[in-house]
N, C-alpha and C positions, 0 to 999 in steps of 0.2 A: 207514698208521701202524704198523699190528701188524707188517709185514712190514720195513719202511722199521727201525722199533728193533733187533727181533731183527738183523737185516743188520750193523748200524751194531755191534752186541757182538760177533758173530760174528766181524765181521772184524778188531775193537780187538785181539780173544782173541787171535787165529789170529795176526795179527802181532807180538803182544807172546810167544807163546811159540812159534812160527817157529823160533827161533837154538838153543833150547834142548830141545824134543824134539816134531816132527812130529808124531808118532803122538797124544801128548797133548794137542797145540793143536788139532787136527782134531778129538777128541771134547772136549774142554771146548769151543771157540768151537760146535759145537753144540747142546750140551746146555744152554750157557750163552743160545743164542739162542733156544730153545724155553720157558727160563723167562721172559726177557725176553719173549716174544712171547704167553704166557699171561696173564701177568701186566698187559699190557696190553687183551688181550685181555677179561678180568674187568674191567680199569675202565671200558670201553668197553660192556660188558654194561650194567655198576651205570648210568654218569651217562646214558645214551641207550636203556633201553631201560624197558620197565615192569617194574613191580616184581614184578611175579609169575613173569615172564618170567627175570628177574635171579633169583630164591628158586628154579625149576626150574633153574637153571646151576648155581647154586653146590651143590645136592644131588651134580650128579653131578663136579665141577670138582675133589676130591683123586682119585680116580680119573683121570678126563681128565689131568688135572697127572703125576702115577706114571707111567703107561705113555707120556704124552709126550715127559718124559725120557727113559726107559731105549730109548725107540725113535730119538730124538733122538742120543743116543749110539750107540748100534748105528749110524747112518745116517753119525755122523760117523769109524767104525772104519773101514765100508765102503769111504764115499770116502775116506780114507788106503790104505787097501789098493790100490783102482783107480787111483789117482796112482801109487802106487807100479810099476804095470805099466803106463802109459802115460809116465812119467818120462822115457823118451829117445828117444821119440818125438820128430822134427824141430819139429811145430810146437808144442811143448809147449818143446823149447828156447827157439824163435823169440820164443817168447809169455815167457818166463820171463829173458829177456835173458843167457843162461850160453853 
């Protein structure tokens, strides 16, 4: 479920700003699927798990949140960066129908 939502933003992101600037879509549809993915993650915690268990996550869950982000971005620069040196590569055309 956590993985399936984040995915599902990730890729809305990434296609709806695609035309408009790469670099940006690649770290917004990241960063954007990491809060998605937290954020489910926390309601998943609260309604199934016990409640003390839930009271120990949320202590440490703006932390977890912060650095998930900003590493979430970092990951989504990266991979623009490595697309961008594998770009013409044959089966990267093949795959990409250009």
């Amino acid at each position: 479920l956590v993985v399936t939502s984040a995915g599902i933003v990730a890729d809305l992101t990434m296609l709806s700003l695609r035309r408009k600037s790469e670099k940006a879509g690649a770290i917004l549809a990241a960063t954007l699927g990491m809060i998605v993915a937290m954020i489910v993650f926390a309601a998943t915690f609260y309604f199934f798990l016990p409640k003390d268990v839930f009271e120990k996550f949320i202590t440490v869950f703006p932390i977890v949140f912060v650095v998930s982000v900003i590493e979430a971005a970092f990951g989504g620069y990266v991979g623009y960066k490595i697309f961008q040196k594998i770009r013409t590569r044959s089966i990267v055309v093949r795959l990409r129908g250009e």
